[in-house]
C-alpha positions in Angstrom: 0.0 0.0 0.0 1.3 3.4 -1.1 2.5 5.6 1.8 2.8 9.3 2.0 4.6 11.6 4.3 3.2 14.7 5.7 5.6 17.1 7.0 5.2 20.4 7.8 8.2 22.7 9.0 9.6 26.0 9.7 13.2 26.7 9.1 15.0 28.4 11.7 18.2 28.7 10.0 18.4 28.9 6.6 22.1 28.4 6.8 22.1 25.2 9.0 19.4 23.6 6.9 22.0 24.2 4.1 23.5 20.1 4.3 20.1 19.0 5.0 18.2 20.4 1.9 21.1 19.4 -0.6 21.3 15.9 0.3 17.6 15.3 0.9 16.3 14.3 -2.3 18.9 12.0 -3.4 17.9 10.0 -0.1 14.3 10.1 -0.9 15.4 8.7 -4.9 17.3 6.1 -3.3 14.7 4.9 -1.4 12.4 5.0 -4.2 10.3 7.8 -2.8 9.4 10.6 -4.3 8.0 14.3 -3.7 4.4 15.4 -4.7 4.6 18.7 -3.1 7.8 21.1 -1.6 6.9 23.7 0.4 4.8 25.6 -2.6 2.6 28.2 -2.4 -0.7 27.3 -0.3 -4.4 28.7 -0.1 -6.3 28.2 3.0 -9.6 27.0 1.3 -11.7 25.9 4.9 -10.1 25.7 8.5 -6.6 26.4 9.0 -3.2 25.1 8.1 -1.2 23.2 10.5 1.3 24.8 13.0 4.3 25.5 10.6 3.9 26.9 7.4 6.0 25.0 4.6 4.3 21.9 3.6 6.2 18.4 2.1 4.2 15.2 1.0 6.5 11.8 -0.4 5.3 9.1 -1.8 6.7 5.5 -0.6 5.9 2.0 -2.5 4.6 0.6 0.8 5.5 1.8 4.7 8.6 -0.4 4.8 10.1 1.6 1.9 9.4 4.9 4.2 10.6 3.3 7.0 13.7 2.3 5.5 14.5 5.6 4.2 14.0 7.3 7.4 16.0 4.7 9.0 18.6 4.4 6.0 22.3 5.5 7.3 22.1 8.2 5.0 19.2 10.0 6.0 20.1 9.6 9.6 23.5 11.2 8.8 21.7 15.0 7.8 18.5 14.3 9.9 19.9 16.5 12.7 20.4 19.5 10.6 17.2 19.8 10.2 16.1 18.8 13.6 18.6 21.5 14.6 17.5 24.7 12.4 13.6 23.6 11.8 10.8 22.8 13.9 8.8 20.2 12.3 5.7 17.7 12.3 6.3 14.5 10.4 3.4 11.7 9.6 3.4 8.6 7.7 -0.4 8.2 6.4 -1.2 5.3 3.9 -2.9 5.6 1.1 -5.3 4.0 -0.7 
């Protein structure tokens, strides 16, 4: 079953984020994920957004594949730039 994460964020610092956001999206390839959306421009259409403003959805073959990207060496080695110079909520919903 397909699996999608949901992250919202707001960067603190731009400049510590730096290692982070370069090295990102080759981890999410490698994992065979990839994004649907990357912090675009958003419309509040009914309710609200969620607490932090720039939003992020990847798409995972099944919630192993997320799972192992998240817990892949590689991602773990840049994670804490971002934990570090963002604050962030982070999801894993499946789909259908």
């Amino acid at each position: 079953m397909t699996v999608y994460a949901l992250v919202e964020l707001e960067v603190t610092d731009m400049a510590g984020m730096g290692p982070y956001m370069e090295a990102v999206p080759g981890t999410v390839a490698a994992h065979g994920g990839k994004y649907l959306v990357r912090a675009g421009k958003t419309e509040v259409v009914e309710g609200g957004l969620g607490e932090y403003p720039l939003k992020v959805i990847l798409e995972f073959r099944s919630m192993d594949a997320a799972k192992r990207w998240y817990d892949s060496a590689e991602y773990r080695a840049i994670l804490p730039h971002r934990q570090k110079n963002s604050k962030c909520n982070f999801v894993w919903v499946e789909g259908v």
